[in-house]
C-alpha positions as CSV (number, residue, x, y, z in Angstrom):
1,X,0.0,0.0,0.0
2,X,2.8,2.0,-0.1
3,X,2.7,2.4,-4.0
4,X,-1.0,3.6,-3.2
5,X,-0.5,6.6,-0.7
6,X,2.4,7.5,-3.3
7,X,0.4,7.6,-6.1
8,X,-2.2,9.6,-4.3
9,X,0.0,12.7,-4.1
10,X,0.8,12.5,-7.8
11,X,-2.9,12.3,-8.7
12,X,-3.6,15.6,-6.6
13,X,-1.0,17.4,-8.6
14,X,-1.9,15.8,-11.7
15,X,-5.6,17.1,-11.5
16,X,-4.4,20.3,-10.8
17,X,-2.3,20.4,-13.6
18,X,-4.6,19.1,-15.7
19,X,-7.6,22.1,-15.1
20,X,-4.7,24.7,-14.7
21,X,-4.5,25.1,-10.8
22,X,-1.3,24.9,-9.4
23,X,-0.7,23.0,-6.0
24,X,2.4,24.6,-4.5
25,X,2.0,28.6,-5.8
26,X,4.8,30.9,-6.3
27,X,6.0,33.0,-3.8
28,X,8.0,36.0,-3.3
29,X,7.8,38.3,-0.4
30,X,5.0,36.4,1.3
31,X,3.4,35.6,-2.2
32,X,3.8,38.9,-4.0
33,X,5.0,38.6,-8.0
34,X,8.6,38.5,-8.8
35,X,8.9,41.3,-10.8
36,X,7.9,45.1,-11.9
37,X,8.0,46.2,-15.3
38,X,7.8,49.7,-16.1
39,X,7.0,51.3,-19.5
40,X,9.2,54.6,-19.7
41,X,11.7,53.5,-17.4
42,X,15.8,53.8,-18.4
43,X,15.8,52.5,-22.5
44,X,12.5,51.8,-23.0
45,X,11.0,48.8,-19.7
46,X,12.4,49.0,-16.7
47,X,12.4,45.7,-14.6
48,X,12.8,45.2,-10.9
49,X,13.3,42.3,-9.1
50,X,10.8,42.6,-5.6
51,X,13.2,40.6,-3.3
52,X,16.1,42.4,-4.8
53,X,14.5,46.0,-4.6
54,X,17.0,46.7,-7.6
55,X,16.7,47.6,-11.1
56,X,17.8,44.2,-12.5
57,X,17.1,44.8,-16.2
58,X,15.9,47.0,-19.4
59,X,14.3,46.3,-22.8
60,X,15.9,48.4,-24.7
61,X,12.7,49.1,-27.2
62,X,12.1,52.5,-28.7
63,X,8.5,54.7,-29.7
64,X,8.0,55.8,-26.5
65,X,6.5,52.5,-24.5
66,X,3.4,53.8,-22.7
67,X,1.0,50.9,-21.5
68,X,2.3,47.3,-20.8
69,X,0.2,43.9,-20.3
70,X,2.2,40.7,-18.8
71,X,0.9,37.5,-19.7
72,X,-0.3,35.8,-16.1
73,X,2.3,33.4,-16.6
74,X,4.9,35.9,-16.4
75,X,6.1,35.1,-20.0
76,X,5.4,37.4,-22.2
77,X,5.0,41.3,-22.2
78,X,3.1,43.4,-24.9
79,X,3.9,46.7,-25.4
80,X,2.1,50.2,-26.7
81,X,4.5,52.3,-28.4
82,X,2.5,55.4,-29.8
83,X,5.7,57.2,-31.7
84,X,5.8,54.1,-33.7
85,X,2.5,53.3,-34.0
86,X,3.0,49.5,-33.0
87,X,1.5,47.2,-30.5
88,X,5.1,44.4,-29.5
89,X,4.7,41.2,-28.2
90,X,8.2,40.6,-26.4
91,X,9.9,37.0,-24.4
92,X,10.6,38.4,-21.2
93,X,13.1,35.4,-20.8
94,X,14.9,36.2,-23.9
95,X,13.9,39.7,-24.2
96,X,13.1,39.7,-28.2
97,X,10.9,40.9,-30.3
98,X,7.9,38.1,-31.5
99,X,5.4,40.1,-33.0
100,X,3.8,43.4,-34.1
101,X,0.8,44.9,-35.1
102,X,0.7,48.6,-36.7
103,X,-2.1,50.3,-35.1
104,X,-3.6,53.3,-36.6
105,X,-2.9,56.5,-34.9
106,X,-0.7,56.6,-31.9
107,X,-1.7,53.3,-29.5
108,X,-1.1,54.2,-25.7
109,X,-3.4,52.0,-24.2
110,X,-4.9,48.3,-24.4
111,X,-6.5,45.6,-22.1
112,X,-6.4,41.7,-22.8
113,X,-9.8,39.5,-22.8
114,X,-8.8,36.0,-21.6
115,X,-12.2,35.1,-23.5
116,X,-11.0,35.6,-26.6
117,X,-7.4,35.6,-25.7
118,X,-7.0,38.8,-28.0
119,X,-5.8,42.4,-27.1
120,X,-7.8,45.7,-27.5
121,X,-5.6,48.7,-28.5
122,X,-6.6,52.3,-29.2
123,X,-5.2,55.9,-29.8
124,X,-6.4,59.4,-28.4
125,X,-5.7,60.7,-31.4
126,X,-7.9,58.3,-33.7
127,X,-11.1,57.1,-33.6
128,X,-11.6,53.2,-32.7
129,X,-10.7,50.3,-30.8
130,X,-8.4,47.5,-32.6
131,X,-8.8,43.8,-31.6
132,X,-5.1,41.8,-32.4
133,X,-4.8,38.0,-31.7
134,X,-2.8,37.5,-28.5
135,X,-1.3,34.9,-29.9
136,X,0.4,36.2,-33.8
137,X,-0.4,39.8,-33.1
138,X,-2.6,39.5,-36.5
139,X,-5.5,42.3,-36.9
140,X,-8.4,41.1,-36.4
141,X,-11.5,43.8,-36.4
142,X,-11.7,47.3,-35.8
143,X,-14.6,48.6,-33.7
144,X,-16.0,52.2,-34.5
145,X,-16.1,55.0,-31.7
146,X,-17.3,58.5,-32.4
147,X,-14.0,60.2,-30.8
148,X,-10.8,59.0,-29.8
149,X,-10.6,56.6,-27.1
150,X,-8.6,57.9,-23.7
151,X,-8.7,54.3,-22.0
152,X,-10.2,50.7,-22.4
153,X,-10.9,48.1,-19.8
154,X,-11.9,44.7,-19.7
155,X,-15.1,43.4,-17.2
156,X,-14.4,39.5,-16.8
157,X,-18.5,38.6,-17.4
158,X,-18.4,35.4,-19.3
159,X,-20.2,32.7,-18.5
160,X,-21.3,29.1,-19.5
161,X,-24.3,30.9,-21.7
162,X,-22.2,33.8,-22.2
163,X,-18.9,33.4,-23.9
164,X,-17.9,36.7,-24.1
165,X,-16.6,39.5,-22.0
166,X,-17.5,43.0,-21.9
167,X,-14.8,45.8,-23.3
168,X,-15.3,49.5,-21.3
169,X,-14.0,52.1,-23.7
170,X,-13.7,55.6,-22.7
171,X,-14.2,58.3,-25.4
172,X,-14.4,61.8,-25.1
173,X,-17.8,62.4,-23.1
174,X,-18.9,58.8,-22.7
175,X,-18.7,54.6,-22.1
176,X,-19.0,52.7,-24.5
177,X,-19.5,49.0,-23.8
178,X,-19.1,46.1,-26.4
179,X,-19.2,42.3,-25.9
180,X,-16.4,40.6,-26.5
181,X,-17.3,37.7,-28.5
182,X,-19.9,39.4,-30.8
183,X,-18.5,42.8,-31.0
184,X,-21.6,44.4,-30.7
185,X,-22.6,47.4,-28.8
186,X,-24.1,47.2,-25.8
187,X,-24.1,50.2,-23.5
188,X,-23.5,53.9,-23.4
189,X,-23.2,55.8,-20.7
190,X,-22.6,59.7,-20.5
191,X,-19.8,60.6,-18.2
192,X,-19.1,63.9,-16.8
193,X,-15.8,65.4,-17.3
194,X,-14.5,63.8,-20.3
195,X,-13.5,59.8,-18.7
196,X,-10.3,58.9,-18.7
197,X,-8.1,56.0,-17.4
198,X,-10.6,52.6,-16.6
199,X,-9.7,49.9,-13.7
200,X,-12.3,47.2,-13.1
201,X,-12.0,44.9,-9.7
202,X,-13.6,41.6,-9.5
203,X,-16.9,42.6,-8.3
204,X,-19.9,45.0,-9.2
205,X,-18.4,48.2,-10.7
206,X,-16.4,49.4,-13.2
207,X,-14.1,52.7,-12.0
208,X,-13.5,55.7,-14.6
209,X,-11.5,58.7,-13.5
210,X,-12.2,61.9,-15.3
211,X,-10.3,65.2,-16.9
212,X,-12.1,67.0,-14.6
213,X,-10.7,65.0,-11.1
214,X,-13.4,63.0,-10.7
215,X,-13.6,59.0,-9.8
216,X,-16.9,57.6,-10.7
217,X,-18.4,54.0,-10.1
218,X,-20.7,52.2,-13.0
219,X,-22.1,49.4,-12.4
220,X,-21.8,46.6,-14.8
221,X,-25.4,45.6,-14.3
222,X,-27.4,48.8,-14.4
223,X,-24.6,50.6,-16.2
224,X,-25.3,53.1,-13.5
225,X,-22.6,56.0,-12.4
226,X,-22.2,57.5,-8.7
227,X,-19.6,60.2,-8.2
228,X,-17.3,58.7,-5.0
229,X,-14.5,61.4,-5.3
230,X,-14.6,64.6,-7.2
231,X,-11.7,68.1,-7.7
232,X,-8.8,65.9,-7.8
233,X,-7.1,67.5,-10.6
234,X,-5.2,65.3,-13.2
235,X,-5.4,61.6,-12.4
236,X,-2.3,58.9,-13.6
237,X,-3.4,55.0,-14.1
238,X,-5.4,53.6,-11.3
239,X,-5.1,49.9,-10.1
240,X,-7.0,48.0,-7.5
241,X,-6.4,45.4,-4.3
242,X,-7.7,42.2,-5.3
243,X,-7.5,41.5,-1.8
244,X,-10.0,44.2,-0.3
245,X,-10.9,45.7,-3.8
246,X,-9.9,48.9,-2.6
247,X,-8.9,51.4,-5.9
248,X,-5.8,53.4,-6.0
249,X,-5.5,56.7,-7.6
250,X,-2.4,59.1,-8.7
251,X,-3.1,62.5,-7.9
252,X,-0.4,64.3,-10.0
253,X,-1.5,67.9,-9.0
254,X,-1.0,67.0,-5.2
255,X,1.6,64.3,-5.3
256,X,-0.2,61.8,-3.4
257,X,-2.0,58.3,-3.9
258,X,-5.5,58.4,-3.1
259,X,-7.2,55.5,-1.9
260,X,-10.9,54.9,-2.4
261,X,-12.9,52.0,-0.2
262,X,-15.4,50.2,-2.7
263,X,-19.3,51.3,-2.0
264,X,-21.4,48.7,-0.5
265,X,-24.6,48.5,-2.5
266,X,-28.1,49.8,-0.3
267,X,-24.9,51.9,2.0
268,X,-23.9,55.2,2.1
269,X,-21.1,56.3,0.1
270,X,-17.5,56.1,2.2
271,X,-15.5,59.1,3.2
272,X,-13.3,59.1,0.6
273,X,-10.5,59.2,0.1
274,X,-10.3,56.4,3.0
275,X,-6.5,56.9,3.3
276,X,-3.5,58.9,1.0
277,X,0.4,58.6,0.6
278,X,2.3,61.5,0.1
279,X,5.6,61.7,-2.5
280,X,8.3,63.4,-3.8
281,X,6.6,63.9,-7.3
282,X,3.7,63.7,-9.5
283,X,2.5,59.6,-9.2
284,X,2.0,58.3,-13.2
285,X,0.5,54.7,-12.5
286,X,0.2,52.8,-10.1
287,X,0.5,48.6,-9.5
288,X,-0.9,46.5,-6.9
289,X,0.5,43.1,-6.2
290,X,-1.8,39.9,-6.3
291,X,-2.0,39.0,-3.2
292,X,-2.3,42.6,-1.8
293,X,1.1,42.9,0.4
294,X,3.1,45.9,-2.0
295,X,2.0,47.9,-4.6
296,X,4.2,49.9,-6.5
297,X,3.8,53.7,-7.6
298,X,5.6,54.8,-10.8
299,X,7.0,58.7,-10.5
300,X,7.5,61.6,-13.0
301,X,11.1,62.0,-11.8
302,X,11.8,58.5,-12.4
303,X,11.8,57.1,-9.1
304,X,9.4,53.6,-7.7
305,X,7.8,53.8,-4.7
306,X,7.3,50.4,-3.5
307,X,4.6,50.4,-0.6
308,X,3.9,48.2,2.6
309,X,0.4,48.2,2.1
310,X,-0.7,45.9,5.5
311,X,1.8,48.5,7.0
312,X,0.6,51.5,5.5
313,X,3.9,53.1,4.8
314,X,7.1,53.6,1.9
315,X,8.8,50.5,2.5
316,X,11.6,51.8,-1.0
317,X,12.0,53.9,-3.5
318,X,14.2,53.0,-6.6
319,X,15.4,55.0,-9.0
320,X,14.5,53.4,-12.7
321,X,15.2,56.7,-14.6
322,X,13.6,57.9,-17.6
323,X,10.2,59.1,-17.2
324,X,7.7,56.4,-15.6
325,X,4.3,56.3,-17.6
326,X,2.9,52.6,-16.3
327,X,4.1,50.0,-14.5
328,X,2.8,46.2,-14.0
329,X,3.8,43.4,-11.6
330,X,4.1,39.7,-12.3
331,X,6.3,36.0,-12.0
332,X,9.3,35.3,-13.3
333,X,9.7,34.5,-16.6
334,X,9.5,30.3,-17.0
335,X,12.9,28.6,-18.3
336,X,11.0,27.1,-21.5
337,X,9.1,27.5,-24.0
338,X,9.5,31.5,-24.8
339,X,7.7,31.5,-28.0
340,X,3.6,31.6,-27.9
341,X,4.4,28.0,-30.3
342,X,6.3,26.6,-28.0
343,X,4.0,27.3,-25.4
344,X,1.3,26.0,-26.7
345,X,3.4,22.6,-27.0
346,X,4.1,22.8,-23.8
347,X,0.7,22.8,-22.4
348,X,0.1,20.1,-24.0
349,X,2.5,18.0,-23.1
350,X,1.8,18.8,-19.4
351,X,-1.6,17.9,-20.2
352,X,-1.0,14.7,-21.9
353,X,1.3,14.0,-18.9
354,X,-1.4,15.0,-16.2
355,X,-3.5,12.5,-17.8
356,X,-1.4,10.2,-17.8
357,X,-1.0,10.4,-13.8
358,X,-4.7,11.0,-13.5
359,X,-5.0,7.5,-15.4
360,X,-2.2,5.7,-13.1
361,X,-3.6,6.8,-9.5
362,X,-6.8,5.3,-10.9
363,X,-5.7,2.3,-12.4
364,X,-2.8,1.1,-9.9
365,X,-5.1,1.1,-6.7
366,X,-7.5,-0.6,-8.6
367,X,-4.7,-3.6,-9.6
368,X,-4.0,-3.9,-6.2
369,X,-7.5,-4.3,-4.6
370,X,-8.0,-6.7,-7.4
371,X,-4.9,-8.9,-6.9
372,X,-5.6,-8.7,-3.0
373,X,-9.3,-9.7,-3.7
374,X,-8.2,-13.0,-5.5
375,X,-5.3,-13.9,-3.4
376,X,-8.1,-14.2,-0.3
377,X,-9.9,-16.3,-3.3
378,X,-7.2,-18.5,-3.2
379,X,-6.5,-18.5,0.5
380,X,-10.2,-19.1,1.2
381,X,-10.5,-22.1,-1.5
């Protein structure tokens, strides 16, 4: 029975494998991401390692890198870069180029849809969202807006009846909401102020800042906007605590970072903001880790400010240089497989593998109960 309570642990970590959970997570300063990359930082990406609280590396990568999404694997990074009017889809393990799409306009910001595994990228100086495949960077449809798009967002909606997403798109005086697997239109909501940059927690609301200083919530239901903060003056890129959904705001003209406690629905609204951190310079974006311990503000003068958030206080600052527009946090980059081809490969393999174990813990216990059952047979006859 030995063989048996050994094949046991095997099966756990083959079923997890096999539906994409993962047994024994990742960890890094008590489960935060292993890295920070920011867009605008030294060449062209700045990245810091968290446990090193260094600078440990740049992508040297020109047209001005605004916006940045990592893949949740930590392997590959896409890049806006509005001067050159491209959208790049880099290895952070080998740190090359794999593919680009030529957006019109100049692109500065996008969001992925794990529903359709494709990116959304758009200009404010053109009109219209473009959809590229995550996976080849090909072109794949252009939705029509009336003005040029300031930010986009995606709500994670799907479900078993439906497959898609919706994408929040903020134009010059409105929302626009679109599904993501039928394109189609299905929401518009006025905004005051001219919205801005978009951040959506897991929950009920989608959170829009505004030209005018303003942070309003929309529900993704009603599609239904309250006002929780307004006469902030200019806003950087907001980001949220997936811990206590809790939003986190750059406030350029008073060099602080607001945060904003989530309204309870049928409750008043929270004094807001709930709690601020002063700094040295105007705040650009701002990035909180997964598991809610750090989060990591990205300054006009080039510096990080990496943030005890449990403790409330500037744990670091580190000096990236350049000048800071967005900054993300993720894993370490895996060993293998550093094209989106070999990837794929690679999953299935480990699937095929998974299966395999899946099969075994089944099949071995069941051998054994079978060849104990007839040796008692034998004994008994």
């Amino acid at each position: 029975m030995k063989i048996v309570r050994l094949i046991i642990p095997l099966c756990l970590f083959a079923a997890c494998a096999l539906f994409g959970l993962s047994p024994l997570p990742a960890q890094a300063d008590g489960g935060a991401p292993n890295l920070a990359y920011v867009a605008g930082g030294g060449h062209g990406v700045s990245v810091i390692d968290i446990a090193q609280r260094a600078v440990t590396g740049n992508f040297s990568i020109g047209g001005d890198p605004h916006m940045l999404y990592l893949t949740i694997d930590g392997r590959f990074l896409f890049v806006t870069q509005p001067t050159l009017g491209l959208v790049t889809m880099l290895s952070t393990k080998t740190e090359k180029a794999i593919c680009t799409a030529r957006v019109p306009g100049q692109p500065s910001v996008m969001a992925y849809d794990a529903a359709t595994n494709t990116i959304f990228v758009a200009a404010n100086n053109v009109t219209g969202v473009t959809q590229i495949d995550a996976t080849t960077c090909k072109i794949l449809h252009t939705l029509a807006t009336a003005s040029p798009v300031n930010g986009v967002a995606i709500a994670n909606t799907a479900s078993p009846t439906d497959s898609g997403d919706q994408l929040w798109v903020a134009t010059a005086t409105t929302l626009l909401v679109f599904d993501t697997s039928s394109l189609k239109q299905i929401a518009n909501v006025a905004i005051k102020g001219e919205p801005q940059n978009l951040v959506v927690p897991q929950g009920t609301n989608v959170y829009v800042s505004t030209r005018s200083g303003a942070i309003d919530a929309v529900d993704i239901s009603s599609f239904q906007a309250t006002t929780l903060l307004s006469g902030g003056g200019t806003l950087g890129t907001m980001d949220y605590d997936a811990v206590t959904g809790e939003i986190y705001v750059p406030d350029q003209q008073r060099q602080q970072l607001d945060v904003l406690t989530p309204p309870s629905p049928g409750s008043a609204l929270p004094h807001e903001p709930s709690h601020v951190y002063h700094l040295s310079a105007a705040p650009q974006a701002v990035a909180i880790t997964s598991d809610g311990q750090l989060g990591f503000v990205a300054l006009s003068n080039g510096d990080v400010v990496m943030i005890d958030i449990p403790g409330q206080q500037i744990a670091q600052t580190i000096h990236v240089g350049g000048t800071p527009r967005f900054i993300i946090t993720g894993l370490y980059p895996p060993g293998i497989a550093t094209t989106p081809q070999q990837a794929a490969l690679a999953n299935v393999i480990t699937t095929v593998i998974a299966i395999a174990l899946v099969l075994l813990a089944v099949l071995v216990p069941l051998w054994f109960i079978l060849r104990s059952r007839k040796k008692r047979r034998k004994r008994a006859a």
